[in-house]
C-alpha positions in Angstrom: 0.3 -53.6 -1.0 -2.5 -51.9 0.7 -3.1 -53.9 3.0 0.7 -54.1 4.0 0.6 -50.3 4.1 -2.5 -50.1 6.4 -1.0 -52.6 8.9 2.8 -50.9 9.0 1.1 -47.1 8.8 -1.4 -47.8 11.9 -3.5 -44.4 12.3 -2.0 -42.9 9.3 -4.9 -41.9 6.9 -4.2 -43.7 3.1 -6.0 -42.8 0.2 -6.1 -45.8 -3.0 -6.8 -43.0 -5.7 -5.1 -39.7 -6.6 -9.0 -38.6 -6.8 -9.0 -39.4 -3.1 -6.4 -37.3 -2.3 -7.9 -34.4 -4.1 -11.9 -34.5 -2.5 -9.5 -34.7 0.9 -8.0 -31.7 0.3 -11.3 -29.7 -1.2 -13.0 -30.7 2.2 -10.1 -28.8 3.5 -10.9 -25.5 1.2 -14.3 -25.8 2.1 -14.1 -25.6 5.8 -11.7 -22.5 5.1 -14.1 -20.8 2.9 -16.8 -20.9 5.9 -14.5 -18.4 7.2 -13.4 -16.2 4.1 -13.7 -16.1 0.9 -9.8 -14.9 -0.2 -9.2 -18.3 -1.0 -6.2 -19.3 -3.6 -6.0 -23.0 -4.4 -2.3 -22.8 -5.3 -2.3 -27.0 -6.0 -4.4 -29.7 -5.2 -2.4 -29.7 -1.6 -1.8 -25.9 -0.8 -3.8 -22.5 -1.1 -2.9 -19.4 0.3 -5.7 -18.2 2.6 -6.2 -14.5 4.1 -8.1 -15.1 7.8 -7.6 -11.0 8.0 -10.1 -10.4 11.3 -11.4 -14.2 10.6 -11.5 -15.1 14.1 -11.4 -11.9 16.2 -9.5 -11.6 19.4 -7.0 -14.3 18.7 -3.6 -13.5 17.7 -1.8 -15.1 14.1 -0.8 -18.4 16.6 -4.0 -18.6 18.1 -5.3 -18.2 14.7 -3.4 -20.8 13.0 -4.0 -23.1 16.0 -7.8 -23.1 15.5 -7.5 -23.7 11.7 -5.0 -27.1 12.2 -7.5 -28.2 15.2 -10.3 -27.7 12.7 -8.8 -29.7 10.0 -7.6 -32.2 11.9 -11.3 -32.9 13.7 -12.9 -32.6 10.3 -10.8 -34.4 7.9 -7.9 -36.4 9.8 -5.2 -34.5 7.8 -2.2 -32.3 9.8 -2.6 -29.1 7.9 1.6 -27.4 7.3 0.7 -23.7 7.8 2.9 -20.7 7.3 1.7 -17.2 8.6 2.3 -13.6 7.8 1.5 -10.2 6.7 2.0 -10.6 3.0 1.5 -13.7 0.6 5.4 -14.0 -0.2 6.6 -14.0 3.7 3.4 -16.4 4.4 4.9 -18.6 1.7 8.4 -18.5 3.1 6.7 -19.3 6.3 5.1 -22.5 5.2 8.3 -24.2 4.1 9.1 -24.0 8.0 13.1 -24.3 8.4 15.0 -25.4 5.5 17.0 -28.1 8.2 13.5 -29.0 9.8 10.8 -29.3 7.4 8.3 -31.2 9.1 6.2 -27.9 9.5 5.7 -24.4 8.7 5.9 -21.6 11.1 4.1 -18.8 12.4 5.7 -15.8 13.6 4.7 -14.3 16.9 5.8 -11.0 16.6 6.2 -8.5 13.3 10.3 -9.0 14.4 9.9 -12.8 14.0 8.7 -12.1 10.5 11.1 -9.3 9.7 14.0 -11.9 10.9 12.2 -14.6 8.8 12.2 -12.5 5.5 15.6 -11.4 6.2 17.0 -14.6 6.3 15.3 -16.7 3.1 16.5 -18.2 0.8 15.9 -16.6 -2.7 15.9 -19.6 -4.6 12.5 -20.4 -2.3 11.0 -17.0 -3.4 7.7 -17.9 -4.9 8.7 -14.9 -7.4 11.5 -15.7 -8.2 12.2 -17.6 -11.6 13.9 -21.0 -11.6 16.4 -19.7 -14.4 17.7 -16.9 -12.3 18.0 -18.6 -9.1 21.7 -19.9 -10.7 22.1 -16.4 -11.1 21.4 -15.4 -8.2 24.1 -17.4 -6.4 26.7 -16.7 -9.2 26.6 -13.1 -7.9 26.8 -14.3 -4.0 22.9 -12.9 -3.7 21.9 -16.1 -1.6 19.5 -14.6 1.0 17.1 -11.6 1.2 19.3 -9.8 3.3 22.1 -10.0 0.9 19.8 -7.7 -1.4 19.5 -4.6 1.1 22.4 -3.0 0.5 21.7 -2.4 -2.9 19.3 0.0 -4.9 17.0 -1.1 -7.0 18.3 0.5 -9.6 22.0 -1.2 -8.8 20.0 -4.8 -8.8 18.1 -3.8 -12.0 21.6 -3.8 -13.5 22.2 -7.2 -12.1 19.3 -9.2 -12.4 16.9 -7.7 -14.5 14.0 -5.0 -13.9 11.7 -7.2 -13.7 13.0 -8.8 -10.6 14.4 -6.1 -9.1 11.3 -4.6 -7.5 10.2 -7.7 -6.0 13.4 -8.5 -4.8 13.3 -5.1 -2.8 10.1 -5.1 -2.0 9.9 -8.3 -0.5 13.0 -7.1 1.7 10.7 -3.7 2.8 7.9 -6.5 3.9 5.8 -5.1 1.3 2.7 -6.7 -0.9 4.1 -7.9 -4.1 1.3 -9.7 -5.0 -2.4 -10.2 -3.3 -4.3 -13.4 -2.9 -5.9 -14.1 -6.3 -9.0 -15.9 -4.9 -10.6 -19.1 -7.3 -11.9 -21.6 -4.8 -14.7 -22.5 -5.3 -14.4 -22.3 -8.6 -16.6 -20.2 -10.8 -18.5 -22.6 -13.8 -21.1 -20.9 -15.9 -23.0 -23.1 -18.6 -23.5 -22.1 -22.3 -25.6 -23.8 -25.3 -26.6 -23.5 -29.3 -28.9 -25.5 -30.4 -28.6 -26.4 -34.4 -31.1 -27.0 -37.0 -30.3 -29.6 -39.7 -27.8 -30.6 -41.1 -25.5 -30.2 -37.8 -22.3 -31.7 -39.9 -21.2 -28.3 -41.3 -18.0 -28.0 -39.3 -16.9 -24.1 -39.6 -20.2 -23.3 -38.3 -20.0 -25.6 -35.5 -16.6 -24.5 -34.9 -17.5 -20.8 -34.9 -20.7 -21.2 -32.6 -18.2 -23.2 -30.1 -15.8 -20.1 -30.2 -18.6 -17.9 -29.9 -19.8 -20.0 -27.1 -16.3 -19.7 -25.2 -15.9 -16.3 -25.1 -19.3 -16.0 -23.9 -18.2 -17.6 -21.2 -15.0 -16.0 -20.3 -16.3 -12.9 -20.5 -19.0 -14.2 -17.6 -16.0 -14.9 -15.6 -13.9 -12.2 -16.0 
């Protein structure tokens, strides 16, 4: 089947093994964090990056631009990028047009982006949860936009408190949440040594808990 898939496919890079796919896309992070280290490895196949004065003197386009060019020369993949001024709209971005998703898109202007947010769909907000998307549409709350008109306190009453200040704040193009960077990630190595006998499990046990928080507490 691979061999079938290489001939039909032509110039169309095909990994064998999931493991492939994954160095693939780490070659991808790495290039990224030569330029900044706000890196947030979302999956295997998407981060959220922030390129804030990254490459100076080019607008978000230009920006974007360089960063497919990059990882297209370096790895042979076609990066999907979505641009903005917060995490959330950035997200929207990168889903590109619900009736054309072959890319993501990056707005030129801060009206392109004020249009973009005004118009998504809240059932592709990142924040909001899958069990009130049905919800959502029950109360005829189907885009951003629909959510303006209302207070937060009047959509507290509707949806919930908790999703009520994202809801709005994601219409005011505000931060709801910032780029949690972990890429690379952070290891740290921890060890006991045991005298004889070694098969006494609770203290085994309780030096490998003791060991653990050790080691988140490195992290943290």
């Amino acid at each position: 089947p691979m061999h079938r898939a290489r001939r039909l496919a032509g110039g169309v890079l095909i990994a064998e093994e999931p493991s492939t796919v994954v160095a693939l896309h780490e070659r991808v992070w790495d290039l990224l964090a030569a330029h900044t280290p706000l890196i947030e490895v979302i999956d295997y196949h998407e981060a959220a990056v922030d390129l804030t004065g990254c490459f100076r003197g080019m607008s978000l386009v230009e920006c974007a631009n360089a960063v497919c060019a990059e990882i297209q020369d370096a790895v042979g993949l076609t990066a999907r990028i979505g641009g903005g001024s917060t995490f959330t709209s950035a997200w929207i971005a990168s889903l590109g047009d619900p009736d054309s998703p072959d890319g993501g898109f990056v707005p030129r202007w801060k009206s392109e982006e004020t249009r973009l947010i005004a118009h998504a769909p809240l059932t592709r907000c990142p924040f909001v949860p899958k069990d009130a998307r049905e919800r959502l549409l029950r109360l005829g709350l189907r885009t951003v936009r629909d959510v303006e008109p209302f207070s937060e306190h009047e959509l507290a009453k509707l949806v919930g408190t908790g999703l009520a200040w994202p809801l709005k704040a994601f219409a005011a193009g505000l931060e709801i949440r910032p780029i949690q960077p972990n890429y690379p990630p952070k290891t740290v190595e921890a060890s006991e040594r045991f005298m004889p006998p070694t098969d006494m499990e609770p203290r085994v046990m309780a030096s490998f808990h003791r060991l653990i928080e050790e080691g988140n507490a490195r992290l943290s």
